[in-house]
C-alpha positions in Angstrom: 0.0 0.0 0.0 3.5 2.0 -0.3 2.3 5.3 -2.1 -1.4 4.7 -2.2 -2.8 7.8 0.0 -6.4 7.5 1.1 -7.6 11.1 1.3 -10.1 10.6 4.1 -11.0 7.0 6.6 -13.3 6.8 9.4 -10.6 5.2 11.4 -6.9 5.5 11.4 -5.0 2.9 12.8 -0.9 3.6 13.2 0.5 0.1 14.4 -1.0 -2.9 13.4 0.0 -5.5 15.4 -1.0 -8.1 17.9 -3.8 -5.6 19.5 -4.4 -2.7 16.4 -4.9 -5.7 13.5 -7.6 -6.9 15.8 -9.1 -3.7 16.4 -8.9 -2.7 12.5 -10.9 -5.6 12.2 -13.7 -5.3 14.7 -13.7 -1.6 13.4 -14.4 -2.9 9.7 -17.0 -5.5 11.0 -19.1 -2.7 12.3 -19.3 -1.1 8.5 -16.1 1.8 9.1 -13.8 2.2 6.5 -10.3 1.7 8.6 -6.8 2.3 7.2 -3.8 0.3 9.0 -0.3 1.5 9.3 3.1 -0.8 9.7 7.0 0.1 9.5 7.1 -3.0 6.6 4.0 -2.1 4.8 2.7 -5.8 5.3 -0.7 -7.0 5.0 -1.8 -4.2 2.5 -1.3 -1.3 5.1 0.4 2.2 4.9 3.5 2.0 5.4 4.1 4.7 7.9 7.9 5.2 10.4 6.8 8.1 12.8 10.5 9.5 12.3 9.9 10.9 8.7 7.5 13.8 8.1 6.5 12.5 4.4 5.1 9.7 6.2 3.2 11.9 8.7 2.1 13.9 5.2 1.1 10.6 3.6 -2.0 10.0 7.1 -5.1 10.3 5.7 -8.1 12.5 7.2 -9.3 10.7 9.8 -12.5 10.8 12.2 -10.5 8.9 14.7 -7.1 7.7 15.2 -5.8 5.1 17.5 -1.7 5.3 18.0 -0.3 1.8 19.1 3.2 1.9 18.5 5.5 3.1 20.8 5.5 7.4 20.3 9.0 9.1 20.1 9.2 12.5 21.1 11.8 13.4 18.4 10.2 15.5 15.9 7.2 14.4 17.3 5.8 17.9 18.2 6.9 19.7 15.0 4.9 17.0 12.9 1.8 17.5 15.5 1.7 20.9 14.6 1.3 20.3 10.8 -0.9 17.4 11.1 -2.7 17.0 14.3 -6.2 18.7 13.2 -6.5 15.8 10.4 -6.1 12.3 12.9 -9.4 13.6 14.9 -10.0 11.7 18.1 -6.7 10.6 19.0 -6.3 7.7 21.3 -2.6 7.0 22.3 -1.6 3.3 24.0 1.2 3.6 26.0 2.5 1.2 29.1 1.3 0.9 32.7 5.2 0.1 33.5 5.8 3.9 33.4 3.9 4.3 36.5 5.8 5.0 39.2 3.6 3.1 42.6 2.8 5.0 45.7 3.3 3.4 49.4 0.7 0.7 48.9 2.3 -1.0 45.9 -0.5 0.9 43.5 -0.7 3.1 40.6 -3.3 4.8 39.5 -4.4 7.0 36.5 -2.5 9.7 37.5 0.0 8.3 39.4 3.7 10.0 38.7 5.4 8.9 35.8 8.9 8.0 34.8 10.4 10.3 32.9 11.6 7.9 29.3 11.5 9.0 26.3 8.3 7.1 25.5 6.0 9.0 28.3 7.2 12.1 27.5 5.9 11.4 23.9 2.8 10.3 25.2 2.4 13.8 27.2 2.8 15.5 24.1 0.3 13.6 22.4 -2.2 14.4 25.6 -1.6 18.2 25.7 -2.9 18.4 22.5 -6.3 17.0 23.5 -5.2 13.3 22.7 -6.9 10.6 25.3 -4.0 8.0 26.6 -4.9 4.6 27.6 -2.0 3.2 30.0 -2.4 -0.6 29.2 -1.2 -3.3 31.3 0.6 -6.3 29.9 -1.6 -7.6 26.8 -2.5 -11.9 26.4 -4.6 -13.8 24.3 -4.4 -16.0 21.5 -0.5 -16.6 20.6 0.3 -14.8 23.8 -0.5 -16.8 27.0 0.9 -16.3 30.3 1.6 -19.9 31.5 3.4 -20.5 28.6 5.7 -17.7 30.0 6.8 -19.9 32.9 7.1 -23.2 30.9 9.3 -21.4 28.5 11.2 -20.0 31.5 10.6 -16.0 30.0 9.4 -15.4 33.7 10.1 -16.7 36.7 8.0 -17.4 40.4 8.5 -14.0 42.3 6.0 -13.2 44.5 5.8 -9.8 41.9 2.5 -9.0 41.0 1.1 -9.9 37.4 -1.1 -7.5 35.8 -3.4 -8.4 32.2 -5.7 -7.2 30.1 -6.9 -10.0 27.8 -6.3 -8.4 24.1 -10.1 -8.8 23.2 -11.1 -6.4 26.2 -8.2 -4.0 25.6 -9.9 -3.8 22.0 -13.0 -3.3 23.3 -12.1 -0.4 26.0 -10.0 1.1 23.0 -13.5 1.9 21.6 -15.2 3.2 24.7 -12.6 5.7 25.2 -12.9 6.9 21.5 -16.2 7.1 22.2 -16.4 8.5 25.9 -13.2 9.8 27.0 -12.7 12.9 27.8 -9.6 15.1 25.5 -6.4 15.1 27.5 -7.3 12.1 30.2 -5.5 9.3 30.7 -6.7 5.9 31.6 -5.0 2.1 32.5 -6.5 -0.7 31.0 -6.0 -3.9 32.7 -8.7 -6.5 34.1 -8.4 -4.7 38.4 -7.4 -8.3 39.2 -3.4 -8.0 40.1 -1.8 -11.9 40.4 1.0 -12.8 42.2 3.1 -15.0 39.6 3.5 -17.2 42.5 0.4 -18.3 43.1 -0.6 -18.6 39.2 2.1 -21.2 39.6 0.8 -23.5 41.7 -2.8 -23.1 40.0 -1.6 -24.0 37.1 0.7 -27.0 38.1 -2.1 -28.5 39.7 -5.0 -27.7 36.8 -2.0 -28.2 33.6 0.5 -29.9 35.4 2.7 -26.6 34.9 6.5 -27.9 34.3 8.8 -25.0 35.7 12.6 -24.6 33.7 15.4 -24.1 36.6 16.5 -21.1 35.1 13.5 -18.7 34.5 14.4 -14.4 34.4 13.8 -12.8 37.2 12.0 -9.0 35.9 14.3 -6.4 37.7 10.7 -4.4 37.1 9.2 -2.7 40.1 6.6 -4.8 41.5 3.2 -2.9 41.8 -0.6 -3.1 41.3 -3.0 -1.2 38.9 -5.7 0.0 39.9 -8.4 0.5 37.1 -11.4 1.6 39.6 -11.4 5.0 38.5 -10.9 4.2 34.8 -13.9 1.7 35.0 -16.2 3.8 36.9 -15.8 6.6 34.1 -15.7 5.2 30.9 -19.1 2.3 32.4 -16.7 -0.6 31.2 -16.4 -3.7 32.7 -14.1 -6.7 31.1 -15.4 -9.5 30.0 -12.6 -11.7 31.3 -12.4 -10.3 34.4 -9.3 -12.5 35.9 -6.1 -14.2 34.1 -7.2 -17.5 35.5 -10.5 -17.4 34.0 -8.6 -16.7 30.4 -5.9 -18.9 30.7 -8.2 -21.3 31.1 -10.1 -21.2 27.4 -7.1 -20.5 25.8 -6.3 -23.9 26.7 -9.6 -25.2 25.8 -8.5 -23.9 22.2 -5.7 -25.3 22.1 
């Protein structure tokens, strides 16, 4: 789609992987016309690398945009200013792990954030009316947490664990295009923190769960996310409400 420029789509969607392909599609199911962006240009989509302005000048008009990749703040406010009026709503993923956690182990909303290159992006992106969705770590088909212990990519901490199954981050991706409010930001994750401990054992005994001996430790601050803010404004409630309870029919899939 290298060079094809669609002058106007009801739905823009720049990065479209694991969760925006998904989305793209749920989007087109419900009778929008949705244009998908990649770096590669795969799977007939724009080819679109936020670090050149032509790309930026190649973004059709759209009614709203959704930004999944990860936003770099160079040259990211200079091509804002030439192009922000055409990508609409603007709704800007970034990562609950930029959340720094108060005395309790929590973060929240508007918790403090760490100061990486990524979040100060994203605050660009919000000042100029964009809403940000903070997502926790994203599972579902392909993607499925006990698989991370088997294959040793985590290991049993007593760290907390905290999800959003991909169908329900898809889902609150379109409430907040519909309901959120210009500038907020919001955490998407199911409210049901998991010490990787005790998914362990529930999984040994349910999958008979083999552990590797050498599983990485995360050097990652441990914390929980609170959503009960994000749920009680946007009226969203996810439909897999605990990691257990979608771990479990992703194995019935399989």
């Amino acid at each position: 789609m290298d060079g094809i420029v669609t002058q106007k789509t009801d739905v823009l969607v720049i990065g479209a992987g694991y969760t925006g392909h998904r989305l793209a599609q749920k989007l087109r199911a419900s009778g929008k016309s949705v244009v998908e962006t990649t770096r590669s240009g795969r799977r007939d989509t724009l080819v679109f690398d936020q670090s050149h302005a032509t790309d930026w000048a190649k973004l059709p008009d759209a009614g709203t945009c959704y930004w999944l990749c990860a936003a770099q703040p160079n040259g990211l406010a200079e091509n804002l200013d030439h192009h922000r009026q055409r990508l609409g709503k603007l709704v800007v993923v970034g990562s609950t792990s930029s959340l720094c956690a108060d005395e309790q182990h929590e973060v929240y909303e508007h918790s403090p954030r760490q100061n990486s290159p990524r979040a100060i992006a994203e605050e660009t992106f919000r000042r100029t009316g964009a809403c940000l969705l903070l997502a926790a770590g994203i599972y579902g088909p392909a993607r499925n947490p006990l698989d991370w212990l088997a294959s040793g990519r985590v290991a049993v901490s007593d760290k907390w664990l905290n999800l959003i199954h991909v169908e329900d981050l898809v889902s609150l991706l379109r409430v907040v295009a519909d309901k959120g409010r210009p500038g907020a930001t919001y955490v998407a994750a199911d409210g049901n923190p998991n010490r990787w401990r005790a998914l362990a054992a529930d999984w040994q005994r349910e999958f008979g769960l083999l552990l590797p001996p050498d599983a990485r430790v995360s050097k990652r601050e441990s914390k929980r996310v609170n959503t009960s803010w994000t749920l009680d404004q946007l009226d969203f409630k996810p439909s897999i409400a605990d990691v257990r309870q979608g771990v479990r029919a992703l194995m019935m899939q399989d």
